[in-house]
N, C-alpha and C positions, 0 to 999 in steps of 0.2 A: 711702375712706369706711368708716365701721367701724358696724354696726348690733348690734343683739342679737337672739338667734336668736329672741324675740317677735315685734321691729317685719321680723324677715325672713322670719317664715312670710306675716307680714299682707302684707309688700309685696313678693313673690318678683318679680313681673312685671315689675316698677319693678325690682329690684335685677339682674336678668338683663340689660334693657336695658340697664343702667349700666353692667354689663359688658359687653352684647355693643359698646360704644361704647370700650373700654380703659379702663377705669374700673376698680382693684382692690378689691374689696370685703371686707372682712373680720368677719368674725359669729364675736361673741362668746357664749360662755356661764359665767354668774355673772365674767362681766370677763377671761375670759381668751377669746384669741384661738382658736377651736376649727376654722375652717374660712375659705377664699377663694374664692370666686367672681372668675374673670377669662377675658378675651377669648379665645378657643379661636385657635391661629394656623394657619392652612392649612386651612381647614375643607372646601375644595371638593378638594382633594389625595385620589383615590380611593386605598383600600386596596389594597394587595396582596395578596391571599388566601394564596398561594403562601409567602408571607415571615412575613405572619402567624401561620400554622398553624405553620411552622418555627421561627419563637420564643416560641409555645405551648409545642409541645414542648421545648424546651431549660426553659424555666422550671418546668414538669411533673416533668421529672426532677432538680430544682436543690431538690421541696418534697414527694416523694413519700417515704415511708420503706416499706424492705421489709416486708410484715407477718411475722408468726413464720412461719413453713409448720406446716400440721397443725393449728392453732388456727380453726376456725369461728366465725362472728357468735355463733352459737348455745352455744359451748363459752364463751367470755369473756362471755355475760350470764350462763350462769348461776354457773360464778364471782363473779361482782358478785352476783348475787341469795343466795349461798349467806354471801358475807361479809356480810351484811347480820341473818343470824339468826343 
């Protein structure tokens, strides 16, 4: 089923049911395909906390960059505010 992100703000309820049923949904914007809504699988499957927190971490350190050392919030705005006049 393919809507456009108009008729699927108006008919979210309608389109959630559709997919909570396996029904792939797909919402367009200006005609291209921007987003899917589909059936969630194993939804009663409890999380692992333990496993989750540990692949937290690993992706934490996979998206964090060292900052400089010695550069404070306060040192880098006012850089930025000084380039500015």
């Amino acid at each position: 089923m393919v809507r456009t992100l108009r008729e699927s703000k108006a008919k979210l309820s309608e389109l959630v049911d559709a997919a909570s049923r396996g029904e792939d949904v797909l919402i367009t914007v200006r005609g291209k395909v921007k987003a899917r809504l589909t059936k969630v699988v194993d939804s009663d499957t409890p999380i692992d906390g333990e496993q989750w927190a540990h692949e937290l971490r690993a992706f934490r350190r996979t998206v964090t960059r060292p900052s400089k050392p010695g550069l404070s919030v306060e040192r880098i705005l006012t850089g930025v505010r000084e380039d500015r006049f």
